[in-house]
N, CA, C and O of each residue as an XYZ file, in Angstrom:
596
protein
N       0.823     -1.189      0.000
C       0.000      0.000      0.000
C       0.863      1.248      0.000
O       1.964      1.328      0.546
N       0.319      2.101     -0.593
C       0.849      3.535     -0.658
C       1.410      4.419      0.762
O       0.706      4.072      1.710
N       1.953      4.953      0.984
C       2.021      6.019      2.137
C       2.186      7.255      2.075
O       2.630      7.933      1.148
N       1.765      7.598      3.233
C       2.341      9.359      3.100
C       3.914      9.534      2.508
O       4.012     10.579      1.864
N       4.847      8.954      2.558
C       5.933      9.017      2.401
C       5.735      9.199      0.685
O       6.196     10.139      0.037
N       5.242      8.498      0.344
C       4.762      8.013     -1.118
C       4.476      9.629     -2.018
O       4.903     10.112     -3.066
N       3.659     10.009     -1.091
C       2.720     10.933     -1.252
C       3.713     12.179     -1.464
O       4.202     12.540     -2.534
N       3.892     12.737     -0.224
C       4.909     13.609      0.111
C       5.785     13.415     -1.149
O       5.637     14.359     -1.925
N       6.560     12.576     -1.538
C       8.000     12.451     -2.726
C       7.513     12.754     -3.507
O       8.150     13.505     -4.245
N       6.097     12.416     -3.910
C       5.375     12.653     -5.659
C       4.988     14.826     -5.726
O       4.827     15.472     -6.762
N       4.960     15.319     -4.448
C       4.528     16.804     -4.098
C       5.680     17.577     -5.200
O       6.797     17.066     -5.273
N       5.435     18.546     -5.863
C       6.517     19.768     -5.767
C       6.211     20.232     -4.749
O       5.127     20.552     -4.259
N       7.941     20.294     -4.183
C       8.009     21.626     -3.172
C       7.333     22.919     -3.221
O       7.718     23.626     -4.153
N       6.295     23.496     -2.361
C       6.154     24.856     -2.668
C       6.652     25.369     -1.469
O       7.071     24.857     -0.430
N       6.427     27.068     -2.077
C       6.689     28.035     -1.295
C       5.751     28.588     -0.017
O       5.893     29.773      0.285
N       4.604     27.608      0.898
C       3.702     28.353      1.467
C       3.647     28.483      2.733
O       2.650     28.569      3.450
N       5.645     28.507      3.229
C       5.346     29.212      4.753
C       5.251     30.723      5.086
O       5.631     31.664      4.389
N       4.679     30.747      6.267
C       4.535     32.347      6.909
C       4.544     32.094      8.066
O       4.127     31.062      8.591
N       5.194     33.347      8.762
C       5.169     33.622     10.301
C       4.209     33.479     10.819
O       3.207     33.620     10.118
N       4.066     33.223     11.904
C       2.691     33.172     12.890
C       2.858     34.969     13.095
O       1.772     35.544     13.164
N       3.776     35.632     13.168
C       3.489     36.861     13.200
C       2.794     37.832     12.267
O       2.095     38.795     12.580
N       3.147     37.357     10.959
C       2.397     37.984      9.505
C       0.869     38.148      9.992
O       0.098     37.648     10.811
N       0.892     39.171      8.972
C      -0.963     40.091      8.869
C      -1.240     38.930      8.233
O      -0.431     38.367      7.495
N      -2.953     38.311      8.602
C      -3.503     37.910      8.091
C      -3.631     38.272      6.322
O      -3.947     37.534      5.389
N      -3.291     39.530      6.349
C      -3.857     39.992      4.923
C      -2.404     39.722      3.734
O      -2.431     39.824      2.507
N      -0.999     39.290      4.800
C      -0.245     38.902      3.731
C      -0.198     37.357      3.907
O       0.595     36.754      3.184
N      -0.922     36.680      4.746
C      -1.444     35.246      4.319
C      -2.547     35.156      3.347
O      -3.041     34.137      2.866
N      -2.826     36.290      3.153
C      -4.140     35.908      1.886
C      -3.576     36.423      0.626
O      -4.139     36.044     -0.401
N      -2.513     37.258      0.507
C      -1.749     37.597     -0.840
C      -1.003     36.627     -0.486
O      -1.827     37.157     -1.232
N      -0.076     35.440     -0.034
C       0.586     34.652     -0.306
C      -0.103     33.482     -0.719
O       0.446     32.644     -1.434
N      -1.698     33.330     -0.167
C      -2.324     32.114     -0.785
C      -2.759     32.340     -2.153
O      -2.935     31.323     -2.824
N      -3.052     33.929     -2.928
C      -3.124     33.854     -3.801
C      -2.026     33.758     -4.679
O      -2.326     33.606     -5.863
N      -1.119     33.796     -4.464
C       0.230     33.693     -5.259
C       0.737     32.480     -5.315
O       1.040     32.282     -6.492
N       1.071     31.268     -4.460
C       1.113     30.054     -4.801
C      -0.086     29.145     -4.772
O      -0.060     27.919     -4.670
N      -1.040     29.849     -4.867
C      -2.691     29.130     -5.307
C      -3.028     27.881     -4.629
O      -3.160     26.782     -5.169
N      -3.135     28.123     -3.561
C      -3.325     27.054     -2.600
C      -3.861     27.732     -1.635
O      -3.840     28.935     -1.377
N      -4.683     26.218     -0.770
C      -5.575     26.958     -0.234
C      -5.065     26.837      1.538
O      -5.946     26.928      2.392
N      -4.047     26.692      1.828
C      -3.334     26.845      2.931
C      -2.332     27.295      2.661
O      -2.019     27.755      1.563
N      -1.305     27.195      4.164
C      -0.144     27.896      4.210
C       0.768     27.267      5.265
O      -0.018     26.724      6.041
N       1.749     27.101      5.609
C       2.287     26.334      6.848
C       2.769     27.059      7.375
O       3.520     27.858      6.816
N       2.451     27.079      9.108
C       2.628     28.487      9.808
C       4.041     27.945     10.199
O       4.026     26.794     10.636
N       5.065     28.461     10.135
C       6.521     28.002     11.018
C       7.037     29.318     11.354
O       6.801     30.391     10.798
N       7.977     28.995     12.620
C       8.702     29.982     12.757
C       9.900     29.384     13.524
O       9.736     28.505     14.370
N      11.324     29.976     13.146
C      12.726     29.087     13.236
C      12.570     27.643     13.218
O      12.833     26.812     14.086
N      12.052     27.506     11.967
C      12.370     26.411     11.235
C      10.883     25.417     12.537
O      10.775     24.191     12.557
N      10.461     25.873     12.954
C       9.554     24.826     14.188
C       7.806     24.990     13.406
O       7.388     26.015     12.865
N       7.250     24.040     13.516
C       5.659     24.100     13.205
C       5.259     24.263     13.783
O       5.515     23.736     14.866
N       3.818     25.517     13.577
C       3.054     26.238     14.463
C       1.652     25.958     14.412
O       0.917     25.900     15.397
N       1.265     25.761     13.047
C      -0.132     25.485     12.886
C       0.031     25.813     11.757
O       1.155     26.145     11.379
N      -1.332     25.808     10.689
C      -1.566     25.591      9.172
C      -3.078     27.203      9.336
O      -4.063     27.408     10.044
N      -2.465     27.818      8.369
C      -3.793     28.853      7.575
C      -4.697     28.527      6.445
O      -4.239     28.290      5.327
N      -5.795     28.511      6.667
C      -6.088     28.421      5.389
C      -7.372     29.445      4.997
O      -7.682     30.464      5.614
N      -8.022     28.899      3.820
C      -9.206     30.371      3.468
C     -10.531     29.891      4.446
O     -11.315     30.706      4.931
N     -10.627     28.384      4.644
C     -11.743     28.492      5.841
C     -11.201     29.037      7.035
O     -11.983     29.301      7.948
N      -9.889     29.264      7.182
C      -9.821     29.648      9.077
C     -10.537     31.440      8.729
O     -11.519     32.007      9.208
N      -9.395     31.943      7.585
C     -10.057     33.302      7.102
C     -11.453     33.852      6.990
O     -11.832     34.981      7.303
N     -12.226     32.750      6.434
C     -13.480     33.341      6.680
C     -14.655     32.844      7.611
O     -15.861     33.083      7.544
N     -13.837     31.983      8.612
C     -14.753     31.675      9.897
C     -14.193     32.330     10.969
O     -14.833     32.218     12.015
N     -13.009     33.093     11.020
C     -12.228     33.627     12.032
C     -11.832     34.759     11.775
O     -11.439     35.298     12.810
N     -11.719     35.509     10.745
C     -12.012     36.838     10.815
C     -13.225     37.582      9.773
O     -13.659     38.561     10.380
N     -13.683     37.485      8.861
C     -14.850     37.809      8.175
C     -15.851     37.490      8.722
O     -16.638     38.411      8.499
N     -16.493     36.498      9.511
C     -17.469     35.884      9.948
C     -17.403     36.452     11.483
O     -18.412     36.161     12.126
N     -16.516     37.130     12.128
C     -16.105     37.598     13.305
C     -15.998     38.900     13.248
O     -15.745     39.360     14.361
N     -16.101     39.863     12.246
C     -15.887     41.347     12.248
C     -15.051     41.711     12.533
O     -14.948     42.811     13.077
N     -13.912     40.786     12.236
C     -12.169     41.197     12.086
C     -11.969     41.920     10.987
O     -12.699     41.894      9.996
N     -10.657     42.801     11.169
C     -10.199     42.864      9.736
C      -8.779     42.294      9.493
O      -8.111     42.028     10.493
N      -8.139     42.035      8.007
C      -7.241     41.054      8.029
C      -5.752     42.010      8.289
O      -4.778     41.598      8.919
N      -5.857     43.215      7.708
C      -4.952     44.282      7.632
C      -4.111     44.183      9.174
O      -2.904     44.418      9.233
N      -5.008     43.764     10.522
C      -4.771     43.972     11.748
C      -4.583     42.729     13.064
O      -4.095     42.843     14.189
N      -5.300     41.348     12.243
C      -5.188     40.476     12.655
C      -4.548     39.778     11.985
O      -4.688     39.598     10.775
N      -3.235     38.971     13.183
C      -2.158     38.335     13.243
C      -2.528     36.534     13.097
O      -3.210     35.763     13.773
N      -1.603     36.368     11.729
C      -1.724     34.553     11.481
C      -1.914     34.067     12.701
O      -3.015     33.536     12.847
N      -1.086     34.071     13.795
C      -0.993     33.089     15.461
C      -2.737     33.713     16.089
O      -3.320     33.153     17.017
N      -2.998     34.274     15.744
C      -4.583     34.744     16.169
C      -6.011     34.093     15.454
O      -7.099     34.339     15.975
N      -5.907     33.185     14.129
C      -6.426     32.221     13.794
C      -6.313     31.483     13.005
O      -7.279     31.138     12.325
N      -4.754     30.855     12.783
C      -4.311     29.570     12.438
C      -5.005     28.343     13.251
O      -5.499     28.466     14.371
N      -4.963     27.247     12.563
C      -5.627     25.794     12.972
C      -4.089     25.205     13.709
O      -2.944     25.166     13.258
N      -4.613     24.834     14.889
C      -3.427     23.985     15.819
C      -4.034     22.792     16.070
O      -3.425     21.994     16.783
N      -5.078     22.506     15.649
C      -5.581     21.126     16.217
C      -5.907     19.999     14.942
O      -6.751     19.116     15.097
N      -5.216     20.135     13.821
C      -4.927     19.480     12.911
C      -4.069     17.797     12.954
O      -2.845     17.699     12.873
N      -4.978     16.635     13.089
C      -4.740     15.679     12.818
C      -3.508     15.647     11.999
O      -3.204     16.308     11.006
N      -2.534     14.244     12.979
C      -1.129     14.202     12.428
C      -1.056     12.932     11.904
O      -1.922     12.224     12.418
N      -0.298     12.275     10.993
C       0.020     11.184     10.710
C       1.949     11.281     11.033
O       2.709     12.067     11.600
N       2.068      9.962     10.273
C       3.415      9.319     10.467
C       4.028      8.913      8.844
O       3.493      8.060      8.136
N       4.962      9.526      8.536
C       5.124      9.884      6.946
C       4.827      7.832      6.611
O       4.449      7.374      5.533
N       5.193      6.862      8.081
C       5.005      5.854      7.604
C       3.253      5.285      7.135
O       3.034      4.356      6.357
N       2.253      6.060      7.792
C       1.043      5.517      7.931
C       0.502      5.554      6.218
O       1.104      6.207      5.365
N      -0.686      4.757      5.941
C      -0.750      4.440      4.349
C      -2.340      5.507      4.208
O      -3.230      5.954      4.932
N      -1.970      5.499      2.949
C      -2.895      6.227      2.715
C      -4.541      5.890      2.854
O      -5.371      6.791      2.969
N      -4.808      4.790      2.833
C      -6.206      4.392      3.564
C      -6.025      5.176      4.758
O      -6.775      6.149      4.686
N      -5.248      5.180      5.998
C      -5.515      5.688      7.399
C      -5.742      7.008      6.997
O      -6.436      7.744      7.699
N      -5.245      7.394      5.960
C      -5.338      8.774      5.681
C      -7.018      9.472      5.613
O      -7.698     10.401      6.049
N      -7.069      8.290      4.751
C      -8.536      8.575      4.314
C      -9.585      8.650      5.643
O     -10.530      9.409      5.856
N      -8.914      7.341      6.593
C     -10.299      7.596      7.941
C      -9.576      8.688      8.701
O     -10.402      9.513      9.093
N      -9.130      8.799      8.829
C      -8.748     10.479      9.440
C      -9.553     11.643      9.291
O     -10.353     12.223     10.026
N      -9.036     11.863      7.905
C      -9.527     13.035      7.245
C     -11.241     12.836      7.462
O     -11.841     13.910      7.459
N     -11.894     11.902      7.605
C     -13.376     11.259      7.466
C     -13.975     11.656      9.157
O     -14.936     12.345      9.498
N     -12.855     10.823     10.067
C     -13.152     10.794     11.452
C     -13.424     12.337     12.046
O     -14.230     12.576     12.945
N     -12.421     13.550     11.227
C     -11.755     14.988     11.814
C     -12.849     15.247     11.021
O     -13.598     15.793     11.832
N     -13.581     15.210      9.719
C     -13.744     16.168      8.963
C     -13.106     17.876      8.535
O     -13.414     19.068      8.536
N     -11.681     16.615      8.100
C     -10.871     17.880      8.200
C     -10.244     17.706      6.588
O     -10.015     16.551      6.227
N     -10.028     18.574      5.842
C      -9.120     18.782      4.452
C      -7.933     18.348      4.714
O      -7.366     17.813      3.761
N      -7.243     18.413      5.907
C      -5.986     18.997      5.812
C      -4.875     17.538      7.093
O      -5.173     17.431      8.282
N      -4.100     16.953      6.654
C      -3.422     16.481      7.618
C      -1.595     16.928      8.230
O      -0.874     17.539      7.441
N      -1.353     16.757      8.854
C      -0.076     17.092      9.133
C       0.608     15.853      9.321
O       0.142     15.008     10.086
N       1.783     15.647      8.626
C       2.957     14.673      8.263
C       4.059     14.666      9.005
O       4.915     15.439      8.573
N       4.380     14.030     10.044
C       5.445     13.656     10.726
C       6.520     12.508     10.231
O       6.181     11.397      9.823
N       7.895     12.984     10.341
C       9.037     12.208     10.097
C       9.405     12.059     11.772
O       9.892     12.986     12.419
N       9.212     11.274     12.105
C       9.633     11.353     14.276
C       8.966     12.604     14.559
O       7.769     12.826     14.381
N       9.659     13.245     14.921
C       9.289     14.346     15.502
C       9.218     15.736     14.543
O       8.944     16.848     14.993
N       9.501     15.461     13.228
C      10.022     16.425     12.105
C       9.067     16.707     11.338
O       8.596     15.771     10.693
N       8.507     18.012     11.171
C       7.319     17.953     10.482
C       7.906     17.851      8.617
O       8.884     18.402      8.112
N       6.931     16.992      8.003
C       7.493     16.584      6.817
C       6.702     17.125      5.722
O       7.101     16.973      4.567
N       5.578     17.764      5.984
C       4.409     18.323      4.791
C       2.893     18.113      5.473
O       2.523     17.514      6.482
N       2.291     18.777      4.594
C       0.371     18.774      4.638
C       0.152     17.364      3.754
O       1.032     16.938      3.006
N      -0.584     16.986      3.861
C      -1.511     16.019      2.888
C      -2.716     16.351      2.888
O      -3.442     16.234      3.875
N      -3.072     16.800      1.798
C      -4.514     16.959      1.488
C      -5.929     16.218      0.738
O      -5.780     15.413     -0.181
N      -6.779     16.456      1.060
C      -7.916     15.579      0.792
C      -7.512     15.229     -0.980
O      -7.430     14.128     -1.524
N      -7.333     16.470     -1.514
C      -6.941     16.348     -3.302
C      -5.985     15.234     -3.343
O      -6.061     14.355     -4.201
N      -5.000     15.259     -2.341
C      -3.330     14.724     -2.447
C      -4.103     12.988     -2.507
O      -3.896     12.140     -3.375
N      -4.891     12.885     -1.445
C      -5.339     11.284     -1.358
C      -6.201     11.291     -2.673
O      -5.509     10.812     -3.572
N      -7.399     11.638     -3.114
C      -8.303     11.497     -3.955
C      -7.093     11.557     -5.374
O      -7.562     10.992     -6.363
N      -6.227     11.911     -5.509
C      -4.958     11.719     -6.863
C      -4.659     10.161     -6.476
O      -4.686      9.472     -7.496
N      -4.473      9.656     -5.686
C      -4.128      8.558     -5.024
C      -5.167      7.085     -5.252
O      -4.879      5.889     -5.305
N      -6.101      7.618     -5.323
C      -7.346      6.862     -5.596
C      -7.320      6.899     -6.712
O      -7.071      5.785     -7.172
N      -7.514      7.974     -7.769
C      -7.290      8.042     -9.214
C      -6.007      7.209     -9.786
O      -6.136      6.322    -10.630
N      -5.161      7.473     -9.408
C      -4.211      7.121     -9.795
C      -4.148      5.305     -9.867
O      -3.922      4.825    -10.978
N      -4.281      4.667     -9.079
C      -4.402      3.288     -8.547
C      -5.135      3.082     -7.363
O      -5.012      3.542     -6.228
N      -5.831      2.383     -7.814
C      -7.253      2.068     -6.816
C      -7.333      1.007     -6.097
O      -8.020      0.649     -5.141
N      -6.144      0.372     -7.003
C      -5.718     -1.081     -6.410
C      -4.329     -1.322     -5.445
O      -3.958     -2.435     -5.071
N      -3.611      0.022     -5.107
C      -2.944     -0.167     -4.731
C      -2.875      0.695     -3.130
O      -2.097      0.498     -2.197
N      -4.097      1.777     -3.263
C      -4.456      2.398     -1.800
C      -5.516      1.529     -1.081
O      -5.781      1.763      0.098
N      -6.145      0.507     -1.778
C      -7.603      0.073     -1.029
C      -7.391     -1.660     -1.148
O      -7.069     -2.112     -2.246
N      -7.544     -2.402     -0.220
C      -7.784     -3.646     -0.399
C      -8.919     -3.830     -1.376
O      -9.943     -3.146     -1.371
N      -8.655     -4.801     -2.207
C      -9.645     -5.270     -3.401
C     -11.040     -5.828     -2.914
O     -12.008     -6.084     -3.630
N     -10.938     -5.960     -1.554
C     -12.538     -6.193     -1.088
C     -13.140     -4.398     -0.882
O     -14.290     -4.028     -1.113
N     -12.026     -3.541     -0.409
C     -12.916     -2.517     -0.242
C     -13.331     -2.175     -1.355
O     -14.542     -2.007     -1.501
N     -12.630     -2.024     -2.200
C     -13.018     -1.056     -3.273
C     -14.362     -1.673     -3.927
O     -15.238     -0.857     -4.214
N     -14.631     -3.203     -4.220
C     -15.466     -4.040     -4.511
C     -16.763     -3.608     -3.250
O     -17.816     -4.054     -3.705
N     -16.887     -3.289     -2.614
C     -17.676     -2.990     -1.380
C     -18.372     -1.416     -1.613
O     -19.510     -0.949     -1.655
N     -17.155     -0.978     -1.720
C     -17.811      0.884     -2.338
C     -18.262      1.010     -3.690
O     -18.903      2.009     -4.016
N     -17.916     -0.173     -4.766
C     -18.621      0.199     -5.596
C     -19.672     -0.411     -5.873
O     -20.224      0.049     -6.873
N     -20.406     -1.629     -5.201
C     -21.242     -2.355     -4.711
C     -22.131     -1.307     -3.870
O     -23.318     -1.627     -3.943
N     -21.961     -0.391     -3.256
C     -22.682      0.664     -2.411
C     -22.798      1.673     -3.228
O     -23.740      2.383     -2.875
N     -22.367      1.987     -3.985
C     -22.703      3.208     -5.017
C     -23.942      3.928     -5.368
O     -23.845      5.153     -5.431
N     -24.888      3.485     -5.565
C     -25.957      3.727     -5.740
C     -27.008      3.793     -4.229
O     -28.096      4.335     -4.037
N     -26.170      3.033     -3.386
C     -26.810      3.550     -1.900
C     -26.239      4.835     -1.393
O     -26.728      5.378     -0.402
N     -25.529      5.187     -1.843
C     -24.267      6.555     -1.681
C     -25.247      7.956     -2.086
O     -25.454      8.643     -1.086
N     -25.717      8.359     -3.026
C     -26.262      9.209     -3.519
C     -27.470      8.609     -3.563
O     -28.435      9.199     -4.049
């Protein structure tokens, strides 16, 4: 089976850290510039938490913030489900399912190693279907298909 490790190697590197100190409003010109919909909060090289456009518009638009004045460390996500760059991408999937969350955080030991995202797994599924899912599951979900919708 596949893993985060898997996952992670197939990524281009991007560019989407920011200070926990940065204006909210240059986390939202940096998400539009590498077009993604998070950001990885670090500071000296340490992980802080992850930004993204839902924290933005449930934590300051939806709150009568403005972004010009409120600081990334003031509503970045810290409670973001972690994996283990070893865990496979099925666990991935009940995670993301269990949290109802987009977004996971990737550990090497103690080393943060990348995001994995809901897209990152669903490429994963596309890609080989037979190689993220035991051949009974997948036979099972598509056997349920029509109970699904």
């Amino acid at each position: 089976m596949r893993t985060v490790r898997d996952i992670l190697n197939s990524k281009t590197k991007s560019l989407n850290i920011i200070s926990q100190e940065e204006t909210v409003y240059k986390a939202l010109q940096m998400l539009n510039s590498v077009n993604l919909s998070y950001l990885v909060v670090m500071d000296n090289e340490e992980y802080k938490g992850i930004i993204s456009e839902r924290d933005y518009s449930r934590k300051v638009i939806l709150k009568g913030r403005h972004s010009s004045d409120t600081k990334v460390k003031d509503i970045m996500s810290v409670d973001v489900p972690m994996v283990s760059v070893n865990d496979t991408v099925e666990k991935c999937f009940h995670l993301i399912d269990d949290h109802k969350t987009r977004y996971l955080l990737a550990f090497d030991d103690k080393q943060f190693a990348g995001v994995i995202t809901i897209n990152d797994l669903l490429r994963q599924v596309l890609a080989a279907r037979s190689d993220v899912f035991d051949s009974g599951d997948v036979s099972r979900l598509l056997d349920n298909d029509e109970k699904i919708f």
